[in-house]
C-alpha positions as a Markdown table, in Angstrom:
| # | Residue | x | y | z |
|---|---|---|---|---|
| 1 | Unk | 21.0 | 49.7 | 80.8 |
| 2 | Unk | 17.7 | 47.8 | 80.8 |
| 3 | Unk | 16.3 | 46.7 | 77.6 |
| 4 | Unk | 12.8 | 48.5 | 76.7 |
| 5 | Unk | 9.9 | 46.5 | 76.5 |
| 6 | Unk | 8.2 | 45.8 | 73.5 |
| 7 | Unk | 4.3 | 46.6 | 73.9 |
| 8 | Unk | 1.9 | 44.6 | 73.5 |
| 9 | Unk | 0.1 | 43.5 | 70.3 |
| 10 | Unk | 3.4 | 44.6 | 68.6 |
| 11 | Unk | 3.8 | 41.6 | 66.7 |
| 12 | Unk | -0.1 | 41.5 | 65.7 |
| 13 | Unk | 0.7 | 44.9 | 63.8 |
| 14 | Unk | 4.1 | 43.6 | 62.4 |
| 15 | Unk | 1.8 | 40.1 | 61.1 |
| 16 | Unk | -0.6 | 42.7 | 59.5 |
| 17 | Unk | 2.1 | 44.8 | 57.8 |
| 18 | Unk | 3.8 | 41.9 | 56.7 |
| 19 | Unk | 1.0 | 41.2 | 54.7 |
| 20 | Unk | 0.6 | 44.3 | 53.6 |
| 21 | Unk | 4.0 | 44.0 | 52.0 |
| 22 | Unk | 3.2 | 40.7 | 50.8 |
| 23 | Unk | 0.0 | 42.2 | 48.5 |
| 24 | Unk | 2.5 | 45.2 | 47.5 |
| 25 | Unk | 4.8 | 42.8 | 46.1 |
| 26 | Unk | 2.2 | 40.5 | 44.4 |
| 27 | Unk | 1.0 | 43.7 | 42.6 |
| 28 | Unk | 4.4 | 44.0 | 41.7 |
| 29 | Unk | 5.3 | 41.2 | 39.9 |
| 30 | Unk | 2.3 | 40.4 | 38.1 |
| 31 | Unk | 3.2 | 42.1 | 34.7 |
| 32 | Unk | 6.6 | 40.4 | 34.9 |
| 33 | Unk | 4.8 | 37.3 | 35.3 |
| 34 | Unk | 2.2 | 37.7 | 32.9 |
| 35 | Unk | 5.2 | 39.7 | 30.1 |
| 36 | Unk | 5.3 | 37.4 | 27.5 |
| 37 | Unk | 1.2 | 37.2 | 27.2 |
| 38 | Unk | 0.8 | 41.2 | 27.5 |
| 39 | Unk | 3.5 | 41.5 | 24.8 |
| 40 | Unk | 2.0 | 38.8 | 22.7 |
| 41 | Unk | -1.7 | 40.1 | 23.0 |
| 42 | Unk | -1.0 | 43.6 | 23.1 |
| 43 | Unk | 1.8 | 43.3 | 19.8 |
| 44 | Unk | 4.8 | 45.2 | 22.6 |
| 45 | Unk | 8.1 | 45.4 | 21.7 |
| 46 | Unk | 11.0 | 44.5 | 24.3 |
| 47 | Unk | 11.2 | 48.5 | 24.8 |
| 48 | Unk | 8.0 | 49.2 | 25.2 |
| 49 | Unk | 8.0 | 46.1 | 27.4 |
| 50 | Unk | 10.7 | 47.8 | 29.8 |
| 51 | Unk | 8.7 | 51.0 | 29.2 |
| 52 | Unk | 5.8 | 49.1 | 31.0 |
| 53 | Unk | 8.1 | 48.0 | 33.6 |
| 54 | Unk | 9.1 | 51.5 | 34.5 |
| 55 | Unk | 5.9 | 53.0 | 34.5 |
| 56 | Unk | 5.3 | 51.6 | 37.8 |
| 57 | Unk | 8.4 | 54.1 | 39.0 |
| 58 | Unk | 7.3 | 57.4 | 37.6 |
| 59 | Unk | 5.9 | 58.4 | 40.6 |
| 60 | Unk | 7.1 | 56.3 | 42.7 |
| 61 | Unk | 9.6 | 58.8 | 44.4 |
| 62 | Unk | 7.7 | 61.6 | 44.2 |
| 63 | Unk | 5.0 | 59.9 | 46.3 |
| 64 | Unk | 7.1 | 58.6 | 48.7 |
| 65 | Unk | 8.7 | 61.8 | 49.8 |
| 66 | Unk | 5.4 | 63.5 | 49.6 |
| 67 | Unk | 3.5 | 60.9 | 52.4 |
| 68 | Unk | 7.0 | 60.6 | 54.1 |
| 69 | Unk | 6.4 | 64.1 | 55.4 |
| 70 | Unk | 2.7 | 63.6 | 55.5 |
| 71 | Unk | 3.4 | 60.8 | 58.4 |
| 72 | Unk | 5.5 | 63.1 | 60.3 |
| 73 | Unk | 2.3 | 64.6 | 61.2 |
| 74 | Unk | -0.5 | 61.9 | 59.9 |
| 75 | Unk | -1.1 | 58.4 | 62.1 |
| 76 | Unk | 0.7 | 55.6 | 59.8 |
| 77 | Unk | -2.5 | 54.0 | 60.5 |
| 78 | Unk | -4.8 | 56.2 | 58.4 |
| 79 | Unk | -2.3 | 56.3 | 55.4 |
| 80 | Unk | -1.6 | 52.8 | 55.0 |
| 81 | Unk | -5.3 | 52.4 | 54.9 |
| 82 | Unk | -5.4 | 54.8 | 52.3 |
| 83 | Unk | -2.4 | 53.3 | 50.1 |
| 84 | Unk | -4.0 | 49.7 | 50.6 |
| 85 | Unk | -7.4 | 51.2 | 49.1 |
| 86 | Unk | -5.1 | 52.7 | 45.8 |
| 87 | Unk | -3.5 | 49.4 | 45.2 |
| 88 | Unk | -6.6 | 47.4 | 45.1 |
| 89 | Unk | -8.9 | 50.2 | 42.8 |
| 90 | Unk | -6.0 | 50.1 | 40.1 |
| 91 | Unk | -6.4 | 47.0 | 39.4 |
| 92 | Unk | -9.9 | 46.4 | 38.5 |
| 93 | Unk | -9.5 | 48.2 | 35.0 |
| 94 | Unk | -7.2 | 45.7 | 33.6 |
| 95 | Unk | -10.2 | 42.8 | 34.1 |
| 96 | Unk | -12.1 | 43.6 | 30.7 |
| 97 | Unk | -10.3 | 44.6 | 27.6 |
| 98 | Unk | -7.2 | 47.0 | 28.1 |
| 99 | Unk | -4.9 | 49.2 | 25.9 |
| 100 | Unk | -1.7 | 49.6 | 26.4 |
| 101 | Unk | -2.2 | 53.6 | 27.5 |
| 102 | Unk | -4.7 | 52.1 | 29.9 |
| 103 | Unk | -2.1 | 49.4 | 31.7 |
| 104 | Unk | 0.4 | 52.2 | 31.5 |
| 105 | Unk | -1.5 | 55.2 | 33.0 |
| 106 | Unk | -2.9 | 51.9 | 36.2 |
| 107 | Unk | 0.8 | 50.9 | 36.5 |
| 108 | Unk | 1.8 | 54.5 | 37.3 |
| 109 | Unk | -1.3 | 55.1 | 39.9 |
| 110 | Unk | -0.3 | 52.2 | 41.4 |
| 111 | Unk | 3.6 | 52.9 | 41.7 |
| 112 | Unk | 2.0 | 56.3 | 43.4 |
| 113 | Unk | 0.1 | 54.2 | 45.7 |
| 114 | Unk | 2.9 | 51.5 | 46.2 |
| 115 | Unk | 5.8 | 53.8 | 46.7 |
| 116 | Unk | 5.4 | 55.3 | 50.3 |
| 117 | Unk | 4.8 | 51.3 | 51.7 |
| 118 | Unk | 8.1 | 50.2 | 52.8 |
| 119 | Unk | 9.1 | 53.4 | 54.3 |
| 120 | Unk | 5.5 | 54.0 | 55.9 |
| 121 | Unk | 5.7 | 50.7 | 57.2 |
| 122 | Unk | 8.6 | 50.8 | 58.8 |
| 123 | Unk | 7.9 | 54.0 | 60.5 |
| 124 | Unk | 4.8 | 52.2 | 61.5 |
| 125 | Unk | 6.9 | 49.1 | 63.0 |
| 126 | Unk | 8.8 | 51.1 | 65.0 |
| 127 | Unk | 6.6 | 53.0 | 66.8 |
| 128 | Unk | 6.4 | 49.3 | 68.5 |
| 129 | Unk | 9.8 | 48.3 | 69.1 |
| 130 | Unk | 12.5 | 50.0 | 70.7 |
| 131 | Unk | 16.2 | 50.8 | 68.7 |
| 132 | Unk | 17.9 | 47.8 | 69.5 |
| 133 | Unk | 14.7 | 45.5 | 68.4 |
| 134 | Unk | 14.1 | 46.9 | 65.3 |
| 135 | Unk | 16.4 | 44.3 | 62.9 |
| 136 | Unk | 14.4 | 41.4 | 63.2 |
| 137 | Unk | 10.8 | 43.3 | 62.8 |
| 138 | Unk | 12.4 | 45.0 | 59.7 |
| 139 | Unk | 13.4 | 41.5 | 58.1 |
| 140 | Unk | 9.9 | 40.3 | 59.0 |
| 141 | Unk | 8.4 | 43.5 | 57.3 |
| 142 | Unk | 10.7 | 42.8 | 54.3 |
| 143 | Unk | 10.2 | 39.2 | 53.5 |
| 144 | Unk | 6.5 | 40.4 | 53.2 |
| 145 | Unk | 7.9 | 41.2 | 49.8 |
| 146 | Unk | 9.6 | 38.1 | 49.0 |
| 147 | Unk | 6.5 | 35.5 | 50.2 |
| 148 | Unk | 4.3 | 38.0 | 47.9 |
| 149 | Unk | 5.8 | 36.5 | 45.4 |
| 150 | Unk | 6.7 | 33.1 | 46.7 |
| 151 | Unk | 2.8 | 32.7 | 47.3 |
| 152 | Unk | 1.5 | 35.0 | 44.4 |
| 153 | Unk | 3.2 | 33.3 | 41.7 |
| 154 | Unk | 2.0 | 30.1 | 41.8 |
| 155 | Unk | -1.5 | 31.5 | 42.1 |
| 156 | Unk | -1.4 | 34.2 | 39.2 |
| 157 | Unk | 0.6 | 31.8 | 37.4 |
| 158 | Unk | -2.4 | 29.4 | 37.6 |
| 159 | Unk | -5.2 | 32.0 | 36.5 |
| 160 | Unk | -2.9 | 32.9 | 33.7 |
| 161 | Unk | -2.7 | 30.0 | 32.4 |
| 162 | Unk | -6.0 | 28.6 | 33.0 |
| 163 | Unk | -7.9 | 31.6 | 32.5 |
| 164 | Unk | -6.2 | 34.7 | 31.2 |
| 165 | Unk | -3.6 | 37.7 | 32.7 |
| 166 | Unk | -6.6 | 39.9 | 33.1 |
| 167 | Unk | -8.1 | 38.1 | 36.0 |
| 168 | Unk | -4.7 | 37.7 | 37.5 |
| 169 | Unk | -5.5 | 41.5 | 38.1 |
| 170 | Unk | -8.7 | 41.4 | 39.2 |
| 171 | Unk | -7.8 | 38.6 | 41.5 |
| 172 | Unk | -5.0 | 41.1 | 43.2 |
| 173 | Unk | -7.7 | 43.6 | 43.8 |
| 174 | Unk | -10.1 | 41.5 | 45.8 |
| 175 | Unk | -7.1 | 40.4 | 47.8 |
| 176 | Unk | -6.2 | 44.1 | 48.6 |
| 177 | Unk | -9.6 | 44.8 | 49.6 |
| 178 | Unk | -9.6 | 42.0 | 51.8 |
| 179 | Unk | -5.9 | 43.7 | 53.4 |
| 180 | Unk | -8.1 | 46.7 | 53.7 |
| 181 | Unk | -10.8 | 45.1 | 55.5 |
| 182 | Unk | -8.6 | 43.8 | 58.0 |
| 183 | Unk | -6.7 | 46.5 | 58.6 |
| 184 | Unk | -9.4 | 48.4 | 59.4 |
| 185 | Unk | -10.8 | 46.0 | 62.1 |
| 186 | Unk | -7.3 | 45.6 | 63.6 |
| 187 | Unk | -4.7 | 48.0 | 62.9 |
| 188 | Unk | -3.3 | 50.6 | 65.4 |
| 189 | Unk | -1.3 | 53.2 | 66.3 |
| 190 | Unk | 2.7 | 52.2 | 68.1 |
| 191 | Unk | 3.2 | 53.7 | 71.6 |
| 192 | Unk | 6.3 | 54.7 | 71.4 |
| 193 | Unk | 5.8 | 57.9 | 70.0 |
| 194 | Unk | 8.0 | 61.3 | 70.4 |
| 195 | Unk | 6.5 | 62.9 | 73.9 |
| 196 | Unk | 7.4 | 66.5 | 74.7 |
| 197 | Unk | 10.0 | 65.8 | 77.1 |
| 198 | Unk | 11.5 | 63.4 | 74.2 |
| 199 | Unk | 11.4 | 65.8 | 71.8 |
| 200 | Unk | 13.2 | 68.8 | 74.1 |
| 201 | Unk | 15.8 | 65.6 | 74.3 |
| 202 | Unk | 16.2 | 64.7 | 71.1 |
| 203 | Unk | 16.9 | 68.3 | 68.9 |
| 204 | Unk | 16.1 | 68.6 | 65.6 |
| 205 | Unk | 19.0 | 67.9 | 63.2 |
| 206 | Unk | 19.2 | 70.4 | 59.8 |
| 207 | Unk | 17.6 | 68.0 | 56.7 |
| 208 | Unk | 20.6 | 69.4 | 54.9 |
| 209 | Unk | 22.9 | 67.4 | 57.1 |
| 210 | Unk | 20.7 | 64.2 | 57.2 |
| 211 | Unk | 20.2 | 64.4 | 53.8 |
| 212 | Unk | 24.0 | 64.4 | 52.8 |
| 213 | Unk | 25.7 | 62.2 | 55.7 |
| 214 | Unk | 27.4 | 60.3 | 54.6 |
| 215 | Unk | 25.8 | 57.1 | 55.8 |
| 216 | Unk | 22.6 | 58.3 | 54.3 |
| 217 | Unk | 24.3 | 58.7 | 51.3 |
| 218 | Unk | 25.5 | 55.3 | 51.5 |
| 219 | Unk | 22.4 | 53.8 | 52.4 |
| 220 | Unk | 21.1 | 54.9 | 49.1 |
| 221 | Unk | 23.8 | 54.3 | 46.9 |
| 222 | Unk | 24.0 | 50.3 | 48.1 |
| 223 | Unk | 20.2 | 50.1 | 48.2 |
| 224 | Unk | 19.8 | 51.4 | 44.4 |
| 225 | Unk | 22.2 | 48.9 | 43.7 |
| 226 | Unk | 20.1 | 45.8 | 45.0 |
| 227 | Unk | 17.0 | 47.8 | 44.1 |
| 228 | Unk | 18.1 | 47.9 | 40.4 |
| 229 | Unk | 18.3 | 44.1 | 40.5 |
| 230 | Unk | 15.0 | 44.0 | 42.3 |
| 231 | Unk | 13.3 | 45.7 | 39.5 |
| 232 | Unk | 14.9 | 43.8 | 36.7 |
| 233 | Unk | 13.5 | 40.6 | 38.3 |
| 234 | Unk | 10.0 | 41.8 | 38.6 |
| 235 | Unk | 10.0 | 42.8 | 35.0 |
| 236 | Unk | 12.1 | 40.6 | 32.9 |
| 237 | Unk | 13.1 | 37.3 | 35.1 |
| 238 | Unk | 9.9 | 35.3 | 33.7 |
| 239 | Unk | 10.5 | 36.7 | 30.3 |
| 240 | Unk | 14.0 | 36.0 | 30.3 |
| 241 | Unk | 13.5 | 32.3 | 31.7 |
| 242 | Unk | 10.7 | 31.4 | 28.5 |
| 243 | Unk | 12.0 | 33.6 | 25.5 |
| 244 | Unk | 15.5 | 33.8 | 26.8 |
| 245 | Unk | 16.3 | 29.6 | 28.1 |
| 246 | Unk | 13.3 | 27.8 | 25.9 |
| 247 | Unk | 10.8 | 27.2 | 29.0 |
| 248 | Unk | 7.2 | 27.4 | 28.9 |
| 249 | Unk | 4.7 | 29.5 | 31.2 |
| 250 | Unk | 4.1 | 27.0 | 33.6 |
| 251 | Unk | 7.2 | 26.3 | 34.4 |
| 252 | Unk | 8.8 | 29.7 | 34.2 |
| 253 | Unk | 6.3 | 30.5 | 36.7 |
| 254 | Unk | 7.8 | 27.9 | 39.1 |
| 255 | Unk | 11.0 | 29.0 | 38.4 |
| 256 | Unk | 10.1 | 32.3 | 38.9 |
| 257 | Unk | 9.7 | 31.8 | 42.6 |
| 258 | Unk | 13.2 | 30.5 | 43.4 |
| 259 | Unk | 15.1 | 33.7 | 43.6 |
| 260 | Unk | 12.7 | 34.7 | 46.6 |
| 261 | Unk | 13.0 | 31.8 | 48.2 |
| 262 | Unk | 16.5 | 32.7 | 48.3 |
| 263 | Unk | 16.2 | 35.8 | 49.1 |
| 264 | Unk | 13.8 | 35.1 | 51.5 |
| 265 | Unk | 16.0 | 33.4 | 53.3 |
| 266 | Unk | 19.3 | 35.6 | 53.0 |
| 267 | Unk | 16.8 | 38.7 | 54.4 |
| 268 | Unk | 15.9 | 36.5 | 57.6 |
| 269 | Unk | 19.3 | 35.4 | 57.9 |
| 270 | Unk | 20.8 | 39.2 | 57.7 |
| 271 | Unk | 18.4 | 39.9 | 60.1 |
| 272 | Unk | 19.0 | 37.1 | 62.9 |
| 273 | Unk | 23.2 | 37.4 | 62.6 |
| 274 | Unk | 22.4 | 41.4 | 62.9 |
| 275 | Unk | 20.6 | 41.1 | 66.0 |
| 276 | Unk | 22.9 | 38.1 | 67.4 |
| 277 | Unk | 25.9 | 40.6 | 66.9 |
| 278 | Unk | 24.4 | 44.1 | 68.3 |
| 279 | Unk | 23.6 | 41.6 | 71.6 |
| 280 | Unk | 27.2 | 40.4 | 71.6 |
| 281 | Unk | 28.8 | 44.1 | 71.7 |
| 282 | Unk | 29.5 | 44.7 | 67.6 |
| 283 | Unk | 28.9 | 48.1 | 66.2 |
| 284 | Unk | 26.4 | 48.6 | 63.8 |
| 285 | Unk | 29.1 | 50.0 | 61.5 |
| 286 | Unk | 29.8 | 45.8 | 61.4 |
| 287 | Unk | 26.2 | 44.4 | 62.9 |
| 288 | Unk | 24.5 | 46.7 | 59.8 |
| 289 | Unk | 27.1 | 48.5 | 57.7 |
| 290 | Unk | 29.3 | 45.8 | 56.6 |
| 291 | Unk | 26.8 | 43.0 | 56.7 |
| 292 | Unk | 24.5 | 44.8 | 54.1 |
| 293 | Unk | 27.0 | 46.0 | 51.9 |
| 294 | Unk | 29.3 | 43.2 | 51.4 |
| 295 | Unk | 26.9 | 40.9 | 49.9 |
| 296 | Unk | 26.3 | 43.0 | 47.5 |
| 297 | Unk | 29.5 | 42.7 | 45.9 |
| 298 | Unk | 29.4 | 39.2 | 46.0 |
| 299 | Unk | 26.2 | 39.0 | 44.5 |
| 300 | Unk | 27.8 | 41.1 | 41.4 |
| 301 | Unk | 30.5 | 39.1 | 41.0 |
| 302 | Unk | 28.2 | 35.8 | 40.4 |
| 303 | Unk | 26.1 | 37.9 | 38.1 |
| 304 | Unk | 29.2 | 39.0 | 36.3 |
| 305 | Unk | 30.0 | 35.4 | 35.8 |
| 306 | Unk | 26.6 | 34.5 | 33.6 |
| 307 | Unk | 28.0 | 34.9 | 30.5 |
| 308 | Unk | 31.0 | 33.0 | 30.7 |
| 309 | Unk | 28.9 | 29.3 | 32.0 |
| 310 | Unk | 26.8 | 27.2 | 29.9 |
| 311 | Unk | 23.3 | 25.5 | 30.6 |
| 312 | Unk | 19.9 | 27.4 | 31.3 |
| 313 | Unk | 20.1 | 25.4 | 35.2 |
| 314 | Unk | 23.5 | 27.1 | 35.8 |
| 315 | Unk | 22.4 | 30.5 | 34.7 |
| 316 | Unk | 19.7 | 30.2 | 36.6 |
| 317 | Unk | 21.6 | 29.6 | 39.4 |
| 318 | Unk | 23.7 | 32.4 | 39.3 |
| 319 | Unk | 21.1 | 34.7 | 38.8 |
| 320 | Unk | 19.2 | 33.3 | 41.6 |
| 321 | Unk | 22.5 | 33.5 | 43.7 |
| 322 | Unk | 23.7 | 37.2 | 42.7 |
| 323 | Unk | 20.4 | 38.7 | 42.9 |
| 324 | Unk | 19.4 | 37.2 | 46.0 |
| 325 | Unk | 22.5 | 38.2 | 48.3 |
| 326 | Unk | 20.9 | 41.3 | 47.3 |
| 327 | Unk | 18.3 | 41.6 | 50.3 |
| 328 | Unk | 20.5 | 41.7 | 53.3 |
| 329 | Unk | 20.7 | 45.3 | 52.4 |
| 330 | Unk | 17.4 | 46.2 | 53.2 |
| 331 | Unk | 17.2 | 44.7 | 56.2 |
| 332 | Unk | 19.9 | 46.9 | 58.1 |
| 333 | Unk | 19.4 | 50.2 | 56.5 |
| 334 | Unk | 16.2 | 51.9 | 57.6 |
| 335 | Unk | 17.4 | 50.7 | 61.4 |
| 336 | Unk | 20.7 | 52.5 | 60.6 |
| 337 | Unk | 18.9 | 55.8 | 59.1 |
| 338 | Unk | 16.7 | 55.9 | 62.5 |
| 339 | Unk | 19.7 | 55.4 | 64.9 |
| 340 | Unk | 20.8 | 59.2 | 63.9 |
| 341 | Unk | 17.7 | 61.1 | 63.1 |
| 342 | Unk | 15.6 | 62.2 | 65.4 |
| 343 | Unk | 12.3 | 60.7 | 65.8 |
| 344 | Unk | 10.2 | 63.4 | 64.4 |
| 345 | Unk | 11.9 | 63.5 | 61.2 |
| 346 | Unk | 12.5 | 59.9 | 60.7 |
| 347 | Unk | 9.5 | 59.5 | 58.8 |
| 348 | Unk | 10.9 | 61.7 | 56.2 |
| 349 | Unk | 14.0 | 61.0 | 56.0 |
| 350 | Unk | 13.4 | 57.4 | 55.5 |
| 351 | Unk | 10.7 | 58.0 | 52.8 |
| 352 | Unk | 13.5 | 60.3 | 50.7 |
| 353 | Unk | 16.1 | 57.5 | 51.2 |
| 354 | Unk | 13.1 | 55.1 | 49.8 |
| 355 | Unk | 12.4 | 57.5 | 46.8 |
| 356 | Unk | 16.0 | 58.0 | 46.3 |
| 357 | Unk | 17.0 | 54.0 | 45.6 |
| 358 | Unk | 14.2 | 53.1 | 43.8 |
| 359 | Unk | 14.6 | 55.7 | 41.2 |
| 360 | Unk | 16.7 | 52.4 | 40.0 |
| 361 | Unk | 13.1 | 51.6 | 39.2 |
| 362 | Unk | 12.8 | 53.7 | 36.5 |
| 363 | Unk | 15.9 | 53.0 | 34.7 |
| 364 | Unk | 16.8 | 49.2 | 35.3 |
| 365 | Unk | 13.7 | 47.5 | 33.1 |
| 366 | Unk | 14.1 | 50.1 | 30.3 |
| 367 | Unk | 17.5 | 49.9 | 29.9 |
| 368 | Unk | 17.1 | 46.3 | 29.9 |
| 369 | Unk | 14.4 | 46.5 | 27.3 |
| 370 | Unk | 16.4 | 48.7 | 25.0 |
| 371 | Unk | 19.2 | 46.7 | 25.2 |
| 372 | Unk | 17.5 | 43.4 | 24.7 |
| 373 | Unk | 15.9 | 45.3 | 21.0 |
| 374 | Unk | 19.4 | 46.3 | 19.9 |
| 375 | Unk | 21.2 | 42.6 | 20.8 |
| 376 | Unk | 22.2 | 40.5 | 17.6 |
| 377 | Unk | 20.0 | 38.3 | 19.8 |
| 378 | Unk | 17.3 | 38.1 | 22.7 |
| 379 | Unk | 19.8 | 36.2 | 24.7 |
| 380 | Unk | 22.7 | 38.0 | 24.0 |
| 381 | Unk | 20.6 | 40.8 | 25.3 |
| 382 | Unk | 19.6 | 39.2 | 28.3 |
| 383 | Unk | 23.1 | 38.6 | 29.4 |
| 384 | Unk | 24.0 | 41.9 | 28.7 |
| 385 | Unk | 21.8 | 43.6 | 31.0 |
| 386 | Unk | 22.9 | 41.3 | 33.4 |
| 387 | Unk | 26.2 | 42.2 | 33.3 |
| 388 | Unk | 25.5 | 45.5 | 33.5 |
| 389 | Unk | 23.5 | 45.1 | 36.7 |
| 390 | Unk | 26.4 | 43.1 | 38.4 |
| 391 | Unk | 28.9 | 46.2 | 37.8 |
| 392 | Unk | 26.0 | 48.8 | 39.6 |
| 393 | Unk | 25.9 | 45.8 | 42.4 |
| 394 | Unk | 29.7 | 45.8 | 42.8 |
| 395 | Unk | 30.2 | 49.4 | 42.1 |
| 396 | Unk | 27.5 | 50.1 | 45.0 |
| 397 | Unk | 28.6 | 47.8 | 47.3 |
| 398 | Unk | 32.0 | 49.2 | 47.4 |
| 399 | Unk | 30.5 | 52.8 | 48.2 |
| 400 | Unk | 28.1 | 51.4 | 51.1 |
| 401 | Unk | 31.3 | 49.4 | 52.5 |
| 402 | Unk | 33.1 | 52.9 | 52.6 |
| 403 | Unk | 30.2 | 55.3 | 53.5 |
| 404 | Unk | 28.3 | 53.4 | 56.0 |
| 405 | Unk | 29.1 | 54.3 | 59.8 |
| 406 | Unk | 25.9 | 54.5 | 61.6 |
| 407 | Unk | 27.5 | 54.1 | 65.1 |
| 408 | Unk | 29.3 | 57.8 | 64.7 |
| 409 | Unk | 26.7 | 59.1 | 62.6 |
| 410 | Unk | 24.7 | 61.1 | 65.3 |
| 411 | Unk | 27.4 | 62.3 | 67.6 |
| 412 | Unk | 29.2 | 63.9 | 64.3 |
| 413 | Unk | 25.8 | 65.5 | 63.2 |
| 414 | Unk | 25.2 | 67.3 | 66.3 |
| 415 | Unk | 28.5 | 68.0 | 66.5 |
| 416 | Unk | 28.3 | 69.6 | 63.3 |
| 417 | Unk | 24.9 | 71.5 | 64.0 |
| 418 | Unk | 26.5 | 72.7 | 67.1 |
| 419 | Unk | 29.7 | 74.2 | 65.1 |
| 420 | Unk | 29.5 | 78.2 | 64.3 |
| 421 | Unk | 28.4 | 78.8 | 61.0 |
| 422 | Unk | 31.4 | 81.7 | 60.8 |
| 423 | Unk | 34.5 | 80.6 | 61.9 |
């Protein structure tokens, strides 16, 4: 069979949604960045800290199942317009003096705003390029996350210093407005949208059934995994690195960047072999399954090691090893979830498997806070937590490794739908 094309101006839109995920992520990781300040001026214990650092999750899900379903019927266009304008207006209020009910009740508006955006965006991206296109686009989308931070950090870092954390916020809502702007002038709608004739082709498959394959169910078990290292380096890798290992604010914030830079790398990497081995014949039960997966438990295992190594540049190292192996794993699965569902519920179903993994969110920097209060000390704490991500990165690796079989997914599911309810 001959290769569909890709339209034209595809990569244009995946440029502008790339930078899109680039300002999601920098509004991410600005209160990690700027902890130890916001603790210090606003008197914040460790678990109120974490408490902060959950916020940003609260709604998360919710809101990314809500606008996953919106988009089924909503041009992407028009609704990452709309979350674009919600990042940028949340973060005006932290520019003048700020409570700590007032950061909280922003950070949750934003996580609202901020939780539909990878999903959204994907669904955006492939209404430009065809199935067996879609890796590479997808690791382009995600490193718009990592070179958020790799770009932003430096930058906040500076005005935090310099200046103070409160226009590190307002700096991140002029630059969202400016997203906004642009998108505005030149974003558009894919063609390769679901026609009739496509539709009448491609049934409808019971939610039910999506929902509890078992390769959905392994996307999100691996992806909360990675997702709950994620979340522990936005909130507590800069505090860790300065009340943790001794360094000061400028340089944790230099540090800071390295494990995206790694990551960075590992997500374009995942993405390049992926596509390399789909072209040369592999399944995607190998090309995405096992390639997302198994780095994962890797990346545990070098966590797990943390405690056991002396010297703040070898932790570092680890931690910058084990977390990064992380992002191979979003790279493969939103392609696997859209090989088996059918294009009019893809939206959906790849919003719920985004609300689904970053519940992780939620839990990760509170746990971590708490656990960092109760320690005899703040690094003992810190190492704890650690270690307790590496065992939910090995323990989820393992279930995506056994779970994850894209390439038979569909054929079982229709199979299934066409079974007789009543034997």
């Amino acid at each position: 069979m001959t290769a569909q094309p890709t339209p034209k101006g595809a990569w244009k839109i995946t440029f502008l949604l790339f930078l899109f995920m680039l300002v999601n992520f920098a509004d991410k990781i600005v209160v990690g960045l700027a902890g130890v300040p916001i603790m210090t001026e606003l008197k914040l214990e460790p678990e109120q800290f974490g408490l902060l650092g959950s916020s940003f999750f609260f709604l998360f899900s919710i809101s990314a199942i809500v606008v996953g379903f919106i988009v089924n019927r909503v041009d992407t266009r028009w609704v990452l317009l709309a979350l674009a304008a919600v990042w940028a207006l949340t973060q005006f209020p932290m520019v003048g003096e700020v409570s700590f009910t007032t950061l909280l009740i922003c950070r949750v508006i934003l996580g609202a705003g901020e939780g539909p955006a990878f999903s959204v965006a994907a669904h955006a991206i492939y209404k430009w390029f065809p199935d067996e296109k879609r890796t590479l686009p997808t690791a382009i989308l995600s490193q718009g996350s990592a070179f958020g931070v790799i770009l932003a950090v430096p930058a906040l870092n500076w005005i935090i210093v310099n200046h103070t954390w409160h226009y590190a916020f307002g700096a991140l809502g002029v630059v969202g407005l400016m997203w906004v702007a642009a998108w505005l002038m030149l974003g558009k709608e894919g063609p390769l949208v679901q026609t009739v004739a496509m539709a009448a082709a491609d049934p409808r498959i019971p939610y039910f059934q999506l929902l509890t394959s078992r390769t959905f169910i392994g996307c999100c078990a691996a992806t909360f995994g990675a997702y709950w290292a994620l979340s522990l380096g936005l909130t507590w890798f800069t505090p860790f690195i300065i009340k943790g290992l001794g360094f000061s604010q400028k340089d944790a914030g230099l540090i800071s960047v390295l494990p995206w830079v790694f990551g960075a790398a590992i997500v374009l990497l995942a993405g390049w072999i992926s596509q390399v081995m789909l072209t040369r014949g592999f399944s995607t039960r190998g090309a995405r399954g096992v390639l997302g997966a198994a780095p994962l438990v890797v990346g545990g295992l070098i966590l797990a090691a943390m405690p056991y190594v002396q010297g703040a540049g070898l932790q570092i190292a680890l931690l910058v090893l084990g977390s990064g192996l992380c992002g191979a794993i979003y790279v493969v699965c939103p392609p696997m979830l859209g090989e088996f569902t059918p294009v009019s519920q893809r939206g959906a179903v790849i919003a719920i498997y985004g609300a689904i993994f970053t519940l992780a969110g939620i839990v990760a920097p509170f746990v971590m806070g708490k656990v960092i209060q109760n320690a005899a000390t703040p690094m003992e704490g810190y190492l704890t937590g650690f270690t307790i991500n590496a065992v939910i990165l090995i323990a989820s690796g393992l279930l995506g490794l056994l779970l994850l079989w894209p390439n038979t997914e569909r054929a079982r599911l229709l199979l299934q739908k066409a079974e007789p309810k009543f034997a």
